[in-house]
Rosetta silent file (secondary structure, phi, psi, omega in degrees, C-alpha in Angstrom):
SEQUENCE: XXXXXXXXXXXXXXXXXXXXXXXXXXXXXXXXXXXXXXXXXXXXXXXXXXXXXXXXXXXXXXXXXXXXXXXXXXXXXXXXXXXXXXXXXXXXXXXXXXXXXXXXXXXXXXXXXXXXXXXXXXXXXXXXXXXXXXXXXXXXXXXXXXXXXXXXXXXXXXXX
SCORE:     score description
SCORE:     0.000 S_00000001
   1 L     0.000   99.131  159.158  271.560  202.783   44.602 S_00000001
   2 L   -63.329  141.066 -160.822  270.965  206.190   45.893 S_00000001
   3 L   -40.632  -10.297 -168.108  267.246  206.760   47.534 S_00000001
   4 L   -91.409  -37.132  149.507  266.428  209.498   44.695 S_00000001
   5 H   -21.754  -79.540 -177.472  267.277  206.434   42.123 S_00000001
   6 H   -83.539    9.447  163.961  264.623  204.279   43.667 S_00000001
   7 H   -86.884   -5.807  154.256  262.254  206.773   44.109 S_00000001
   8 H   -39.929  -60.469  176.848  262.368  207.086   40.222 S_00000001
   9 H   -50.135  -65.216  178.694  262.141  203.322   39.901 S_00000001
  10 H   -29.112  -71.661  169.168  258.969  203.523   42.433 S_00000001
  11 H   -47.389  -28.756  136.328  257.295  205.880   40.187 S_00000001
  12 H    -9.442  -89.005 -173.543  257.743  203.780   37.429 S_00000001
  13 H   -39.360  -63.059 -158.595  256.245  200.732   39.526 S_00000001
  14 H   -79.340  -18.959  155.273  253.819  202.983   40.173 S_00000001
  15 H   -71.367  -26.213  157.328  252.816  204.520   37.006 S_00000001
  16 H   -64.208  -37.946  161.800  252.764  200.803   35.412 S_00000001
  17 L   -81.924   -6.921  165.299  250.286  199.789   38.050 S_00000001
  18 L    90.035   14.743 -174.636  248.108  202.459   37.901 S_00000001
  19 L  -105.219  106.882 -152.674  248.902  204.102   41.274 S_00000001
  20 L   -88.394  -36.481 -160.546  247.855  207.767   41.298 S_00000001
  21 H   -68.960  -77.066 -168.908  248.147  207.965   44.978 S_00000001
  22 H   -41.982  -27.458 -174.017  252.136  206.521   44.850 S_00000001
  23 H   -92.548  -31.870 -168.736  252.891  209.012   41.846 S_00000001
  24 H   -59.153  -39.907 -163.725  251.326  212.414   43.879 S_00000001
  25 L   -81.392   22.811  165.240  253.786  211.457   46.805 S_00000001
  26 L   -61.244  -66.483 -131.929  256.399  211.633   43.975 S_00000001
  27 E   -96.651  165.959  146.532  256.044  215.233   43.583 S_00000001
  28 E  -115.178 -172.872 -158.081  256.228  218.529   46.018 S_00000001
  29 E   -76.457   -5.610 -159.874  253.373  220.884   46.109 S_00000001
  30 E  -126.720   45.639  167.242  255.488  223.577   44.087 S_00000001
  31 E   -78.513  151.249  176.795  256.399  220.871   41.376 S_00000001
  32 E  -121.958  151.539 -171.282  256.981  222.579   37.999 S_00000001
  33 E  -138.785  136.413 -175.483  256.118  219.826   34.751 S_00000001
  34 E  -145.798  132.165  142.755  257.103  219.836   31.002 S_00000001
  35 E  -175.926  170.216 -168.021  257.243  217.899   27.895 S_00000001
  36 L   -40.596  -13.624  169.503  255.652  218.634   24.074 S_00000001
  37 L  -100.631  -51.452 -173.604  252.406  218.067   25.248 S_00000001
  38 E  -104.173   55.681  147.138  251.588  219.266   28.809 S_00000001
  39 E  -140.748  100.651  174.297  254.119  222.438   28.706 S_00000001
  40 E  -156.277   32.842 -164.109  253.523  224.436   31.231 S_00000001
  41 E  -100.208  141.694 -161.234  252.006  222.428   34.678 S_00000001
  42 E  -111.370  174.858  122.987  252.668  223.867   38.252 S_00000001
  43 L    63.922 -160.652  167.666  251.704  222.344   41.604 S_00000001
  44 L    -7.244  -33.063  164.273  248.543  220.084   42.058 S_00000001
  45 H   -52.831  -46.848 -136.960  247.982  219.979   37.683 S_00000001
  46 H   -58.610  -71.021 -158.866  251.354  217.554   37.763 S_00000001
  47 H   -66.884  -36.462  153.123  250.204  214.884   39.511 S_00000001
  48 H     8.422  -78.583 -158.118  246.137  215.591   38.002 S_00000001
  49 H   -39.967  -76.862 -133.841  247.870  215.029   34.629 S_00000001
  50 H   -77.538  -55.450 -176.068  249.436  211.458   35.485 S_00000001
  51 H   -28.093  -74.183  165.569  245.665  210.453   37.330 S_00000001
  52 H   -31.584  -65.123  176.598  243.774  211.610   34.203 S_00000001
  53 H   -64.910  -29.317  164.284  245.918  209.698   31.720 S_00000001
  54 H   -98.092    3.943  135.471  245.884  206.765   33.817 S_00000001
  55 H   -37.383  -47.925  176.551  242.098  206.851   34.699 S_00000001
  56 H   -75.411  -34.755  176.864  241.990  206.644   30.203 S_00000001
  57 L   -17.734  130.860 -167.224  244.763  204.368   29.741 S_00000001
  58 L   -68.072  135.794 -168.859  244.311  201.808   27.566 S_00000001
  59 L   -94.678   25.751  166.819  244.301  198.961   29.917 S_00000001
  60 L  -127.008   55.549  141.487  247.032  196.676   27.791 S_00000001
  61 L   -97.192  158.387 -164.589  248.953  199.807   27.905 S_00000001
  62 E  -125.697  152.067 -172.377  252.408  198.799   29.109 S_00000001
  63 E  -133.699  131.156  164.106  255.012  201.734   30.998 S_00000001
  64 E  -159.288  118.946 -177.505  258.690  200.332   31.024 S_00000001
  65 E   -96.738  155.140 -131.795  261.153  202.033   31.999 S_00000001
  66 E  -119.449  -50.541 -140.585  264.816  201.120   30.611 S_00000001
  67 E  -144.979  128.394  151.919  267.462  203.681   32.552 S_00000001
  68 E  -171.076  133.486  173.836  267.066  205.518   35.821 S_00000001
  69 E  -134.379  156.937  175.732  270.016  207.267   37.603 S_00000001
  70 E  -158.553  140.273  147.157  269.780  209.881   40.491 S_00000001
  71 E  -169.858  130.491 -129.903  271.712  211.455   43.106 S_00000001
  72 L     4.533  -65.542 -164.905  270.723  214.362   45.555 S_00000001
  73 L   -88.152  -38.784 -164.624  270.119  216.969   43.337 S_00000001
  74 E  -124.480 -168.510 -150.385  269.138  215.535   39.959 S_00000001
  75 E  -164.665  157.628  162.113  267.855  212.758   38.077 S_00000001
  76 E   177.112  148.023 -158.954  267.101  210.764   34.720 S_00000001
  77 E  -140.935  135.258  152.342  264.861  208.337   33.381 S_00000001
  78 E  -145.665  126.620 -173.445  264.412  206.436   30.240 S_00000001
  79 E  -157.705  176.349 -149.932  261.429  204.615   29.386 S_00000001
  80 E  -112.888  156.443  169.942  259.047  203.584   26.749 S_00000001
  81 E  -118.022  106.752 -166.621  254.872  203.850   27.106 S_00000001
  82 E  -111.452  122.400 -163.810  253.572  201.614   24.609 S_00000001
  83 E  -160.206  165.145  161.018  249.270  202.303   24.024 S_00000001
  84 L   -81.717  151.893 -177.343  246.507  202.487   22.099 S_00000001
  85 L   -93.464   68.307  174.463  245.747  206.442   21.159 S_00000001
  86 L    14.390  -53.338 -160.218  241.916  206.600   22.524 S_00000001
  87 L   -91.257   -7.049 -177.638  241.086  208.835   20.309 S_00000001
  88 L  -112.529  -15.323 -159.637  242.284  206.863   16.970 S_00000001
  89 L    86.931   -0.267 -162.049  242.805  203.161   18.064 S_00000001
  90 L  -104.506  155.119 -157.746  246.314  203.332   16.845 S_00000001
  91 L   -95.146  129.717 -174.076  249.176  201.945   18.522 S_00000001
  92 E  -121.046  131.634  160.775  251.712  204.381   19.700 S_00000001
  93 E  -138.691  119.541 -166.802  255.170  203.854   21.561 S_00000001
  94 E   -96.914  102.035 -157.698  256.460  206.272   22.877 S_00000001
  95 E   -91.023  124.741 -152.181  260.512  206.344   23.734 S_00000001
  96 E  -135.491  144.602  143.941  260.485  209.101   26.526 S_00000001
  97 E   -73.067  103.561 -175.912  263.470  211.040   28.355 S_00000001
  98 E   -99.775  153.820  168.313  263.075  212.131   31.607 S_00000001
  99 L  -162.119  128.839 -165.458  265.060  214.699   33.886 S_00000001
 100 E  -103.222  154.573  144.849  264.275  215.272   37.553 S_00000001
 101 E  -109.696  128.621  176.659  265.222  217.983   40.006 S_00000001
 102 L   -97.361 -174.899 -155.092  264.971  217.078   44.089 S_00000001
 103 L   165.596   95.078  162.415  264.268  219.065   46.821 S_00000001
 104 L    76.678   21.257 -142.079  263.899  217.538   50.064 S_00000001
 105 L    24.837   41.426 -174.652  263.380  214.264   48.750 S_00000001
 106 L  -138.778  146.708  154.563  260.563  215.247   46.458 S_00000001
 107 E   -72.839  152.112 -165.572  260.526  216.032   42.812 S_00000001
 108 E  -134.417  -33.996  167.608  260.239  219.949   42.223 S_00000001
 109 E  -128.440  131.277  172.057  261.174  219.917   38.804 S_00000001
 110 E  -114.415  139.700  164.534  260.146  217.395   35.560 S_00000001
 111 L  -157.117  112.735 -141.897  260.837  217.505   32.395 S_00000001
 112 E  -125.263  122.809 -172.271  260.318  214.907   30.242 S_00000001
 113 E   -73.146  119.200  176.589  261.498  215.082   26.333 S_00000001
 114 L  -151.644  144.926 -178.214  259.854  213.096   23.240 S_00000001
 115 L   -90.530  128.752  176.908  259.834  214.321   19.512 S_00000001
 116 H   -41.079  -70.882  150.569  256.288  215.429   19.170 S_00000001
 117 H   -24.603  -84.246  176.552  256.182  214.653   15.630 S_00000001
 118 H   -49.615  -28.364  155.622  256.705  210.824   15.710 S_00000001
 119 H   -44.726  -64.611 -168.598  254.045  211.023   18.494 S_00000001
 120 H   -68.024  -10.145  177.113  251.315  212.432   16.151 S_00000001
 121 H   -67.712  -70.854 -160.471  252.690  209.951   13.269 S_00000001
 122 H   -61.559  -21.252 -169.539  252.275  207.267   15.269 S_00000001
 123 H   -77.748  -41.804 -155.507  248.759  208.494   17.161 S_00000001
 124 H  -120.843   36.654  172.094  246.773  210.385   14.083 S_00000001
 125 H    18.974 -128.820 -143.787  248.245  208.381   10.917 S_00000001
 126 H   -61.348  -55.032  165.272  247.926  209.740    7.938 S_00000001
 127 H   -90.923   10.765  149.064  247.569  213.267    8.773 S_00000001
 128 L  -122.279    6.774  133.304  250.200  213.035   11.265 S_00000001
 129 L   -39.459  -54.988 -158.871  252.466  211.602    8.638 S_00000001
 130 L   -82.177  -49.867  170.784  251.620  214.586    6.555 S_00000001
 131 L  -135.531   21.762 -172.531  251.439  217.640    9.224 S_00000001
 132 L   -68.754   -1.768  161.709  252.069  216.256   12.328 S_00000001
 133 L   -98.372   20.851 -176.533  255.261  218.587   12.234 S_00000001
 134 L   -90.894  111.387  170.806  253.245  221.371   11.556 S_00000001
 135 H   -43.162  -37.864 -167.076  252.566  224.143   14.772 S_00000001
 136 H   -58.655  -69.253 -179.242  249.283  224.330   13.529 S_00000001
 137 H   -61.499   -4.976 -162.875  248.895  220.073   14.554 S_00000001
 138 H  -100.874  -61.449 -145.099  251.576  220.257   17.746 S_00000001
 139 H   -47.476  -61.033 -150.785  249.858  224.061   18.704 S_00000001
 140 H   -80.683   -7.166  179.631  246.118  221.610   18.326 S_00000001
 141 H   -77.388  -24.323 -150.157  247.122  218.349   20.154 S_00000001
 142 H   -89.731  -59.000  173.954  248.526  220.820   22.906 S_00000001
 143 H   -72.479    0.062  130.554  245.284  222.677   23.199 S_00000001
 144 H   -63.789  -27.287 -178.109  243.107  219.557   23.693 S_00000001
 145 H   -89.714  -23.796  175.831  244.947  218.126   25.508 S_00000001
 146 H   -83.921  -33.569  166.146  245.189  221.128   28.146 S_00000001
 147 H   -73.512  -27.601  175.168  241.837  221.412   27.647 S_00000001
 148 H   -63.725  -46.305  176.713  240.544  218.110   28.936 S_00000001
 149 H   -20.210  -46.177  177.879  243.512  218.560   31.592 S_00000001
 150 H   -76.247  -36.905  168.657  240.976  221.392   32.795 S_00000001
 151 H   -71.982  -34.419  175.246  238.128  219.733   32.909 S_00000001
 152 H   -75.055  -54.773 -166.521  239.343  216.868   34.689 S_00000001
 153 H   -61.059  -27.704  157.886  240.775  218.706   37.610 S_00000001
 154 H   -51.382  -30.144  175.753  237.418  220.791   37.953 S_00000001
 155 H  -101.962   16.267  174.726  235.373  217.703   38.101 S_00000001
 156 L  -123.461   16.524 -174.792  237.582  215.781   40.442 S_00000001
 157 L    97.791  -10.247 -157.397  238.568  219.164   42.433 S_00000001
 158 L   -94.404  131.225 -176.417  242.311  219.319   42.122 S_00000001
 159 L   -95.633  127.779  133.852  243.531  222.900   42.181 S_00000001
 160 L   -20.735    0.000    0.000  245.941  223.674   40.051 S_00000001
């Protein structure tokens, strides 16, 4: 297994277990981060991001990953996050596609792929049945969710 390979798997481990510390030393400080929700996060936000969501995390949420391959330069991950949605109670699992860039042994680039839509089906029911494929519902999950983003690293400090 090349070492970029298990530091995927690590992150995993360590994102299943709740270990914010184990996922920053994932990243480098100039990491760039994407996927339908969170995209546009540089440097210090990346790792924020994964703290915040696992500081809310449903605590019978389960992170299993399925697939992970690496070798110097790149990466890929596939794995499923299976939760409650906080804000509705509703159970969402989420099949998620990952794809790393290295540097140095560190990730520098993420980008991790899900259809937005079946997110908001499964998170908001009824009305994410109905317009969760609407910009208007992607454009407002995106801007709540970026907004909280902000508030947590201002009250824990984390520069962005």
């Amino acid at each position: 297994m090349h070492p970029n390979e298990a530091k995927i798997r690590d992150f995993y481990k360590s994102f299943h277990s709740r270990n914010s510390a184990n996922i920053a030393d994932f990243y480098s400080q100039d990491v760039e981060f994407s996927d339908p929700v969170f995209p546009k996060l540089k440097g210090g936000a990346v790792p924020g991001m994964w703290s915040m969501l696992l500081e809310r995390m449903d605590p019978n949420a389960t992170i299993e990953l399925l697939e992970a391959n690496a070798d110097t330069e790149s990466g890929t991950a596939y794995w499923v996050a299976t939760y409650l949605f906080s804000k509705t109670g509703r159970k969402v699992q989420n099949h998620i596609r990952s794809e790393f860039l290295f540097k140095n042994g560190k990730v520098v680039r993420q980008k991790d792929r899900f259809p937005l839509w079946k997110w908001t089906r499964m998170a908001l029911g009824t009305p994410g049945v109905l317009l969760g494929w609407t910009p208007f519902v992607q454009g407002k999950v995106r801007s709540e969710a970026a907004r909280n983003l902000e508030h947590y690293l201002r009250k824990k400090g984390i520069a962005a």
